[in-house]
N, C-alpha and C positions, 0 to 999 in steps of 0.2 A: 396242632398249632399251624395255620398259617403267616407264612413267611411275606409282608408284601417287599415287593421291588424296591430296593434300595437307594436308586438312581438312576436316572435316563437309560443307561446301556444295559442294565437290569433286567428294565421292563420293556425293555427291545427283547432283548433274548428270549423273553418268557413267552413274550407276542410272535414273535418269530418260530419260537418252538409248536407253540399252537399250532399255527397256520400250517406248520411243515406235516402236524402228525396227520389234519385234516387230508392234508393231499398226498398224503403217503396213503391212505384209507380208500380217500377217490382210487385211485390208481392202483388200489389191490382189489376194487370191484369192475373198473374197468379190463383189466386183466384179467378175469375169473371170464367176464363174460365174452372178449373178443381176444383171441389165439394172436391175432396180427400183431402186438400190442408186446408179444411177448420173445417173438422170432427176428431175425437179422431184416433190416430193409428189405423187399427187392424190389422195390420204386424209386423211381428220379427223387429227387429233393425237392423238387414244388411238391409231387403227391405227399409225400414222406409227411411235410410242413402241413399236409390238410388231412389228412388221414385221426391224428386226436380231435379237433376241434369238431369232424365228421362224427365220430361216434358219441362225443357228449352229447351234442346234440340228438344222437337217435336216442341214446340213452334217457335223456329228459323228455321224449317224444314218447318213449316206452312208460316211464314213469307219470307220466300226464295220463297216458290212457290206461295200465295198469298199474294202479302204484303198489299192488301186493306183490308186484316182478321182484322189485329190490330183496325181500325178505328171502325169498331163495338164494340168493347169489351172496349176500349176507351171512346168509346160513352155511355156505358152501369154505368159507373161509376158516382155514385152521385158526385155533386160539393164538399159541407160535409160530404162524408162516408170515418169514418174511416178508414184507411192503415192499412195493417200489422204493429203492434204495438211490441215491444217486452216487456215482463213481468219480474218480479222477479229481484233481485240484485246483479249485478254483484261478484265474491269476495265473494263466503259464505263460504270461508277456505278452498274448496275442491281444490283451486292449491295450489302442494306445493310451498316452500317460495322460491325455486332455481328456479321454472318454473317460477313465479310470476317476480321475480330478474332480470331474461332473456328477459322473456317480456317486463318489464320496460327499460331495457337498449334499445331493439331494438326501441320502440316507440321515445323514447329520441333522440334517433340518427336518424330517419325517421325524426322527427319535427323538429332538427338541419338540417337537408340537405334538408329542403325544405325551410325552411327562409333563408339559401344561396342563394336558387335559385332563390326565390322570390325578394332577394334584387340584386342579380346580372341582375334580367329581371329588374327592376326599372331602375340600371345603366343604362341597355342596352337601355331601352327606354325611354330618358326624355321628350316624348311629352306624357306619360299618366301622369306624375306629371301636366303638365300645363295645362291638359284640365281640369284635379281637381279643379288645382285654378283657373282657369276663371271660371269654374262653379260654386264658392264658392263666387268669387268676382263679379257674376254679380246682 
């Protein structure tokens, strides 16, 4: 049985989880394929800050020109091996309270206009309600 989203912050969560496991994925194939990725800095912080966006790029440059690359390094991946995990705790007072403020509002206002849109696609399509309940009533 599926569960849909109950309310705005719901289907934030669920969208939010999504997106995270996609680029948990990205970033245990970019890590299979480039070492750099996985060891302590030892570049200034301008390179540091250009060093990922350098290798998506060769990445997709590789995938353009061989796209049977990906299935190896795909393959390479344990079933159970950890993803790119992120560490430490969001919020340790280093944003100020205006940036913070800002932030919140825009979040607030993406997760309202996406439960519009979500409940306008329900309107639009009343045959995914009913495959729910048949699936629920069989």
């Amino acid at each position: 049985m599926y569960n849909r989203p109950a309310n705005k912050e719901e289907l934030f969560n669920l969208r939010h989880a999504q997106a995270r496991n996609i680029i948990e994925r990205i970033f245990g194939v970019l890590k299979k394929r480039w070492a750099i990725l996985t060891r302590a800095p030892q570049y200034d912080m301008d390179t540091q800050a250009r060093i990922p966006a350098g290798l998506v790029a060769t990445h997709n440059f590789i995938m353009d020109n061989d796209n049977t690359d990906i299935y190896y390094y795909l393959s390479q991946l344990e079933p159970n091996e950890p993803r790119h995990t992120f560490t430490g705790e969001p919020g340790n007072g280093s944003i100020p309270r205006l940036e913070r403020e800002r932030a919140e509002a825009l979040r607030d206002a993406i997760v309202t206009r996406m439960w519009e849109s979500y409940q306008q696609f329900l309107l639009d399509h009343p045959d995914v309600l009913e495959q729910e309940f048949n699936a629920e009533n069989e």
